[in-house]
Phi, psi and omega in degrees: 000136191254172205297314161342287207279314163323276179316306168317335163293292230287322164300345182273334179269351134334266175316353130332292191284122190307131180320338181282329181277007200230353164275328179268028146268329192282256205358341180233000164282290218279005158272349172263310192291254191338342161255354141317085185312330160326292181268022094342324170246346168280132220255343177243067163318116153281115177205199201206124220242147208292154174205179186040229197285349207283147169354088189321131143230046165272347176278301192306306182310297194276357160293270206310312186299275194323293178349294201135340179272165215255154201209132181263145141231198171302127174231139199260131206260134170346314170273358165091358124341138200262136151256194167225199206182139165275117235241120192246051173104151171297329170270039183247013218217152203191152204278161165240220177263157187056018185031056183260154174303165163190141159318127143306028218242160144319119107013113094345309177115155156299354157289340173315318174317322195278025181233342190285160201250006164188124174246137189274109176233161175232142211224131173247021143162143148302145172247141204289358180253348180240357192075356185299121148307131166246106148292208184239027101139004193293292201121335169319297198283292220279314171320310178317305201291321195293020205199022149230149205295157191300321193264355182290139187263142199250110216215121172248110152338142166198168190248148181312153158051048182221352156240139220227141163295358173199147177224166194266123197263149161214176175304324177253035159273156184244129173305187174200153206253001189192143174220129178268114182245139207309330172284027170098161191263125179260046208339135169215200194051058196288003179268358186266121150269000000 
């Protein structure tokens, strides 16, 4: 199947799942990631604020704010780069392009991303044996990804039957080391050490 036709399921089976059951799925996404210790100590996050069906992460952002860890989130740039923005709370946050939320924080630069000790990514599915993401087709989140250090773990949000055996791959996707699912975080990309 090729990534056209792969997304277009998979947002229709998105759409699909009743909101009470896609508020307890983000609810238990964001509670297997917060008993990690790996996230648990990282004093710096990259993570991203959720929007339509994908996984809520407005909760986990604000766990993660309160914890004490300081949470970067996007701000998506004209050429469809990400920069970043430092996220102080929920009235800390402002409509963007695509009317996605982004800090009011300072600008950071797109390079900010290479200091965080665990980046937060979204995903409409992962393939569970290489770590290759299926995104929305912008390319942003694989720039990003390409700018985070080889050991920091990389984690893509998903909905159940959202990791999948094979996903349709090009040269600039980039894997993620981990995918969180309402059924627990699973590691792929076993060629990542």
């Amino acid at each position: 199947m090729d990534k056209l036709k792969l997304r277009s399921t998979i947002e229709a089976a998105r759409a699909s799942i009743p909101e009470e059951e896609r508020h307890a799925a983000s609810v238990q996404i964001r509670e297997s990631l917060l008993d990690q210790p790996w996230v648990q100590m990282a004093g710096l996050v990259a993570c991203y604020w959720s929007i339509g069906t994908e996984p809520a992460t407005h909760g986990l952002v604000f766990a993660l704010w309160k914890h004490g860890t300081t949470v970067i989130l996007p701000v998506l740039r004209d050429d469809d780069d990400l920069d970043w923005a430092v996220y102080d709370g929920p009235d800390t946050l402002a409509s963007g392009r695509f009317g996605i939320m982004e800090p009011v924080d300072t600008r950071r630069g797109v390079d900010t991303i290479r200091t965080a000790a665990l980046v937060i990514v979204p995903a409409l599915a992962v393939d569970r044996s290489t770590g290759i993401r299926l995104g929305r087709g912008g390319g942003s989140y694989d720039r990003a990804l390409a700018r985070v250090g080889p050991n920091v773990p990389t984690v893509a949000l998903l909905h159940q039957g959202e990791l999948l055996d094979g996903v349709p791959a090009e040269p600039h996707d980039l894997p993620v080391r981990y995918a969180a699912t309402p059924g627990g975080i699973v590691r792929t990309a076993p060629h990542l050490t």
